[in-house]
C-alpha positions as CSV (number, residue, x, y, z in Angstrom):
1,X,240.7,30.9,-63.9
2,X,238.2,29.9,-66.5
3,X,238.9,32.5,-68.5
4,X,242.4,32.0,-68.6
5,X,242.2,28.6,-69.5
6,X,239.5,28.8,-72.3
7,X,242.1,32.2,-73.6
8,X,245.0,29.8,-73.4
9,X,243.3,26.5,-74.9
10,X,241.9,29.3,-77.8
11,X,245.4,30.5,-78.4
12,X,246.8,27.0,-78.8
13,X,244.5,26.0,-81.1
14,X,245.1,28.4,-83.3
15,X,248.6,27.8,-83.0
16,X,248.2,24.1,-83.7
17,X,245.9,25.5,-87.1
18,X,249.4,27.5,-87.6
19,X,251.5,24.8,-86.9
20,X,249.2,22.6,-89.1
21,X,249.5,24.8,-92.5
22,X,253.4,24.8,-92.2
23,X,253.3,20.9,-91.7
24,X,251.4,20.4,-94.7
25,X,253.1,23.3,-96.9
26,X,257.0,21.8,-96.0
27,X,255.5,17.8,-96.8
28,X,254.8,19.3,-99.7
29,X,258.3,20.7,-101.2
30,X,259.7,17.9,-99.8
31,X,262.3,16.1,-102.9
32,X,261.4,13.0,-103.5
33,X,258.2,10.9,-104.1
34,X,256.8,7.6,-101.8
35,X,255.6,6.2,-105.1
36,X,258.8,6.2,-106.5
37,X,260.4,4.5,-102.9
38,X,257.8,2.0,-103.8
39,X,257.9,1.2,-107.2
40,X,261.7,2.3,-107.9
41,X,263.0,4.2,-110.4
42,X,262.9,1.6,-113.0
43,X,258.8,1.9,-112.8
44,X,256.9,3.0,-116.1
45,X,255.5,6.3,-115.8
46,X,251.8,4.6,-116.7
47,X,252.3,2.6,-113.3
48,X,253.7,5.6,-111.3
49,X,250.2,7.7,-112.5
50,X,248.3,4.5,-111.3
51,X,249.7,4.4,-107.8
52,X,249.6,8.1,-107.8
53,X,245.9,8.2,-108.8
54,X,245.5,4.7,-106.0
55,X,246.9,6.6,-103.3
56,X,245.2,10.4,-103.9
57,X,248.2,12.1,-104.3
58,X,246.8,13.6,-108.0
59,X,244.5,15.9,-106.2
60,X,245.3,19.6,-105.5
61,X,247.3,20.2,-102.7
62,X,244.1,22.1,-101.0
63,X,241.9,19.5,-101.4
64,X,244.2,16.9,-100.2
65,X,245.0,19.4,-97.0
66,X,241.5,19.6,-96.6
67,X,241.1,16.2,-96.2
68,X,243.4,15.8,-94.2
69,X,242.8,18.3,-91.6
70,X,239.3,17.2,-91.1
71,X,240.5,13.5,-91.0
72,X,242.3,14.6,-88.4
73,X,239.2,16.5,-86.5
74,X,237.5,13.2,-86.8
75,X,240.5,11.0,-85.5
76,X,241.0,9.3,-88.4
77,X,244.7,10.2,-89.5
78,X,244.8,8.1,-92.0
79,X,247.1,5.4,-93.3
80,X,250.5,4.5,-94.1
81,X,251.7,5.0,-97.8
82,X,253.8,2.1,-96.8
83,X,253.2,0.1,-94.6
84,X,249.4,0.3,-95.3
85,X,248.6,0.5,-91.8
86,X,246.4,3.1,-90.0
87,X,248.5,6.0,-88.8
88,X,247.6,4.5,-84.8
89,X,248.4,1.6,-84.9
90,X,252.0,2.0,-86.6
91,X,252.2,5.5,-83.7
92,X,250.7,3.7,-80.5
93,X,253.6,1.5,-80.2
94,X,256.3,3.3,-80.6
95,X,254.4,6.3,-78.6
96,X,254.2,4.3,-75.6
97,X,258.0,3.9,-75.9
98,X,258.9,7.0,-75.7
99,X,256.6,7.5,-72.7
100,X,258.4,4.9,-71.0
101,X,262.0,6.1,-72.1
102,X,260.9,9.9,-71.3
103,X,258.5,9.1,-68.2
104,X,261.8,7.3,-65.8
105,X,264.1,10.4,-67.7
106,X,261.9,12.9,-66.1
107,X,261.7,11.0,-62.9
108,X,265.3,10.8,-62.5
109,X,266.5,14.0,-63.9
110,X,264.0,16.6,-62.8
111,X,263.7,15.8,-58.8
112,X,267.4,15.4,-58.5
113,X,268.1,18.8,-61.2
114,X,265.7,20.9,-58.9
115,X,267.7,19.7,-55.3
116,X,271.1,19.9,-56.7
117,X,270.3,23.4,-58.1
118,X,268.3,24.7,-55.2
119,X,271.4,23.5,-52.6
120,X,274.1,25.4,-55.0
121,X,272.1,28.1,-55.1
122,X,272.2,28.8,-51.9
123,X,275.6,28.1,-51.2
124,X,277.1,29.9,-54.5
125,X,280.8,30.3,-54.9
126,X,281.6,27.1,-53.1
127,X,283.3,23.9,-54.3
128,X,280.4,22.2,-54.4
129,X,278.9,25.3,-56.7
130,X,281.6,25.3,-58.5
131,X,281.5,21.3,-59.5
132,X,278.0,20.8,-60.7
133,X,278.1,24.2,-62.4
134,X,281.0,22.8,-64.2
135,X,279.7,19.1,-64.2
136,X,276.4,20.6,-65.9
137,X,277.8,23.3,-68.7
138,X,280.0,20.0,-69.9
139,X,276.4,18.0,-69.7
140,X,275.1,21.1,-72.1
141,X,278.3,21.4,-74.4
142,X,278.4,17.7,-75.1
143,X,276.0,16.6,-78.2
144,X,273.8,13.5,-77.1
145,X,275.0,11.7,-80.1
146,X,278.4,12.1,-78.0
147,X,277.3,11.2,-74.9
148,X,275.6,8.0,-76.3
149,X,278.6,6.4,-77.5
150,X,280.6,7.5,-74.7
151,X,278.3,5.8,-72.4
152,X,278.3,2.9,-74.8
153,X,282.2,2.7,-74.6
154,X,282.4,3.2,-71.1
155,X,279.9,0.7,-69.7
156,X,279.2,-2.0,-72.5
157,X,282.8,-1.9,-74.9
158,X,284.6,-1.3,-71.6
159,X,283.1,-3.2,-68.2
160,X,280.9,-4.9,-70.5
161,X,277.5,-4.3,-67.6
162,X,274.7,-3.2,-70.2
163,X,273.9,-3.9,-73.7
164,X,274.8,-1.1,-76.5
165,X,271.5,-1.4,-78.0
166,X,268.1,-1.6,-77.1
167,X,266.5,-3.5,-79.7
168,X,262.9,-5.0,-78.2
169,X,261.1,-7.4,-81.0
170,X,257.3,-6.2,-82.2
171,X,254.8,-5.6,-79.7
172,X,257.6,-6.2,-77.0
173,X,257.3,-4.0,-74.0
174,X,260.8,-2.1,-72.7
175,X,259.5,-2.6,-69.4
176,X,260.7,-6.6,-69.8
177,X,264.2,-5.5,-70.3
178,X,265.0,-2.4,-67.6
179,X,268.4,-3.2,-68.7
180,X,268.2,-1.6,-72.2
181,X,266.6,1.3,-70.8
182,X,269.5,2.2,-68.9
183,X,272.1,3.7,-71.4
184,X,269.5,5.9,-73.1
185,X,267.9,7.1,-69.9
186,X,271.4,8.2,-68.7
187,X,272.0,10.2,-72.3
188,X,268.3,11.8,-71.9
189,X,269.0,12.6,-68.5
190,X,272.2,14.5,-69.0
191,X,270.9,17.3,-70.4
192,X,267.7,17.8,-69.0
193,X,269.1,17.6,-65.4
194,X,272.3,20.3,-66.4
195,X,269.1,22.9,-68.1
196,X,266.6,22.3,-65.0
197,X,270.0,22.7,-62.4
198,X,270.9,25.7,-63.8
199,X,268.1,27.5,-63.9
200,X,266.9,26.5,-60.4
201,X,270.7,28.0,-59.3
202,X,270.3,30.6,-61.4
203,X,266.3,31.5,-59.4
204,X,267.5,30.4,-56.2
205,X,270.2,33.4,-56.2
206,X,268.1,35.8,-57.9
207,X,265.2,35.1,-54.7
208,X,268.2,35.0,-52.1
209,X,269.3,38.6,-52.9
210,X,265.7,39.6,-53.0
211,X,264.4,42.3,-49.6
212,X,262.0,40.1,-48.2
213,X,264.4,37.1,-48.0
214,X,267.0,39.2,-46.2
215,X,264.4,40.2,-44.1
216,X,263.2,37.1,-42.9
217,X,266.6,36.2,-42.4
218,X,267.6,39.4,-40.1
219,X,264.3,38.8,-38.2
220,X,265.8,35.2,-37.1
221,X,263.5,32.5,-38.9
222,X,265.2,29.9,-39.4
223,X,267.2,28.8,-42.9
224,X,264.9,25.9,-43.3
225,X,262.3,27.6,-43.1
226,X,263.5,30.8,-45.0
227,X,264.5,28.5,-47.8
228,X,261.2,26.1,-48.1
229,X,258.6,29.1,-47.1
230,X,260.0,32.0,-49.2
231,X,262.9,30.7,-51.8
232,X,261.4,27.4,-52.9
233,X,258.3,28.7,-54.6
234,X,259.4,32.0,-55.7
235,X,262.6,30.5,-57.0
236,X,260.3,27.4,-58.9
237,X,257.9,29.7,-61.2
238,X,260.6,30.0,-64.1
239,X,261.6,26.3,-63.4
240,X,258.2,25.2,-64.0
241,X,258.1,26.3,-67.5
242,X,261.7,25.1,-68.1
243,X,260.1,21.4,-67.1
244,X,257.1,21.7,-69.2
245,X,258.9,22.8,-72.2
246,X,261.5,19.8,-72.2
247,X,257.9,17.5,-72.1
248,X,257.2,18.0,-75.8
249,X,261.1,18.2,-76.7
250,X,261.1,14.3,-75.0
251,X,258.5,13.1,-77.4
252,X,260.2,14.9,-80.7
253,X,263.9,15.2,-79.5
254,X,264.3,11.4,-79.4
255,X,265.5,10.9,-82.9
256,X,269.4,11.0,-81.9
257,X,268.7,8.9,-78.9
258,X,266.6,5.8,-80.5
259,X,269.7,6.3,-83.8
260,X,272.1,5.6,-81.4
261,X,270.7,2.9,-79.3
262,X,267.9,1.8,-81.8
263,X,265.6,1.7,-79.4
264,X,262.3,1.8,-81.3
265,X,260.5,4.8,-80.1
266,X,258.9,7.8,-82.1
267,X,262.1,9.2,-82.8
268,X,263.6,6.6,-84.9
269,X,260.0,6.4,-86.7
270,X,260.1,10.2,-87.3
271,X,263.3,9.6,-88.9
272,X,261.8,6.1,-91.2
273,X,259.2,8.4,-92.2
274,X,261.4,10.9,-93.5
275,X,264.0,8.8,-95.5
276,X,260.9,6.6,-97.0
277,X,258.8,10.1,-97.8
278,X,255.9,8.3,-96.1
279,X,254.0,11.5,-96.0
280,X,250.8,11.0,-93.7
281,X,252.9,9.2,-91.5
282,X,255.5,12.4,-90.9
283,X,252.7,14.6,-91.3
284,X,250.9,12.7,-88.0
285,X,254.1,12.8,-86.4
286,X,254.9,16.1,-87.0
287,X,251.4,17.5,-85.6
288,X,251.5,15.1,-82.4
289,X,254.8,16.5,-81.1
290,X,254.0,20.2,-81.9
291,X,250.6,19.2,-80.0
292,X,252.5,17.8,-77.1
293,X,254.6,21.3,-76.9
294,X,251.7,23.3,-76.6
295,X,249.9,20.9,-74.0
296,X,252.9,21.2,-72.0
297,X,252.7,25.1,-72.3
298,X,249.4,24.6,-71.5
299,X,250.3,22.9,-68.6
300,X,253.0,25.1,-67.7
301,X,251.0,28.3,-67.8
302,X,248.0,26.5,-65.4
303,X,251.1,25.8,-62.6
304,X,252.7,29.1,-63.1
305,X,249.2,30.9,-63.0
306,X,248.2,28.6,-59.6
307,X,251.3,29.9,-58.1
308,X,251.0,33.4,-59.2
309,X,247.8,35.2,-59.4
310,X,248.5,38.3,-61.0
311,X,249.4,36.2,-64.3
312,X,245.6,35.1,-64.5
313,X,244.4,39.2,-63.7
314,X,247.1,40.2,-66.8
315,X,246.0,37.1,-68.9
């Protein structure tokens, strides 16, 4: 097991070097320029050289990736070309946020995705098959932006029950207001719950046609006990990286969510960064989301290797 972690933690960091290098190298051709966001367009080309020269961005793109790479080794990431801020302390915020907004998505959507799917699977061509099959290819189909303001129609235009935003002032937790939590979870949760159902139905049918299963059914154990000793964890290896993979999309797939309900999370900061060309800023950004996808592949191959052994011998 040790050496299939330290293989694994090898191969993401050289994927995060990857990752790194194609951060740096698209900041770079982004159009545009911070110093021209900050001074305007009117600004004399002697003071767009001096902020140029004040912020280091008049130094060779190698040495300024350079510097930034080992910044990064030394958790320093930096500061905001505009709102002259370390990188942390404008990310730590709006990072815990999102872990809030994505922590009661997951809790909601993934238990209840995993039951549904494992309970059509094993009933499949029936109604009830047939309605959250349907229920969760609409889910799928549907854009969030879609489902956001049909939500916000439905339960704050309409029956007038939750707020259409979730706006929380500076250094204001969402915890305080559950309310404006609500509307976004539900949008989050749509989509998630129809990819994890799916694919549990689509295991648990797989498993059920499988020798051993019809074995232990023809030798009398009982379907409880068919279902929970032999289907269940067979049926849950592909789900398991399904579930991890959606962790890192959480963090860096928010941007539509937090546009349409403003809720202040990294996803509506990814967005600021971008429009303002507040390059550290997207750069940090960039790199923390493509590290939380390969933690949570990380974490996806240590379940799926607990539960299956040979995958450690292959490794």
């Amino acid at each position: 097991m040790v050496r299939f972690l330290v293989r694994r933690i090898s191969l993401i960091a050289l994927t995060l070097f990857v990752v790194s290098l194609a951060i740096f190298a698209i900041t770079e051709i982004l159009p545009g320029d911070v110093v021209t966001v900050i001074l305007g367009r009117g600004a004399t080309p002697e003071n767009v050289e001096n902020l140029r020269h004040a912020m280091g961005l008049d130094t060779s793109a190698y040495s300024r990736y350079f510097d930034w790479v080992v910044g990064v080794l030394q958790w320093d990431w930096g500061e905001s070309l505009i709102q002259k801020r370390p990188i942390w302390d404008v990310i730590l915020p709006r990072l815990s946020n999102s872990v809030v907004l994505a922590g009661f998505a997951f809790l909601i959507a993934v238990p209840t995705a995993i039951a549904t799917g494992i309970w059509a699977g094993i009933k499949p061509g029936s109604w009830y098959d047939h309605a959250v099959s349907t229920t969760s290819l609409v889910a799928i189909s549907l854009p969030e932006f879609v489902t956001g303001v049909l939500l916000i129609v439905i339960f704050s235009s309409t029956l007038h029950i939750l707020p259409s935003s979730s706006i929380l002032l500076p250094g204001e937790s969402p915890l305080t207001k559950p309310t404006i939590l609500i509307l976004p979870t539900l949008t989050l949760t749509g989509v998630l719950f129809a990819y994890i159902m799916r694919m549990t139905r689509a295991n648990v049918i797989e498993v059920m046609g499988t020798d051993y299963v019809r074995t232990a059914i023809l030798k009398g154990l009982p379907m409880r006990k068919v279902i929970f000793r032999h289907v269940v964890p067979n049926a849950m290896l592909p789900t398991i990286s399904v579930v991890a993979m959606n962790i890192g999309y959480m963090l860096g797939g928010l941007i539509i969510v937090d546009s349409v309900f403003a809720y202040p999370g990294l996803g509506r900061l990814l967005l600021t960064a971008i429009t303002s060309r507040d390059i550290p800023l997207l750069q940090a950004l960039s790199l923390l989301i493509a590290g939380a996808y390969a933690f949570s592949n990380l974490l996806a191959d240590v379940a799926y290797a607990a539960f299956n052994p040979r995958v450690r011998v292959g490794s």
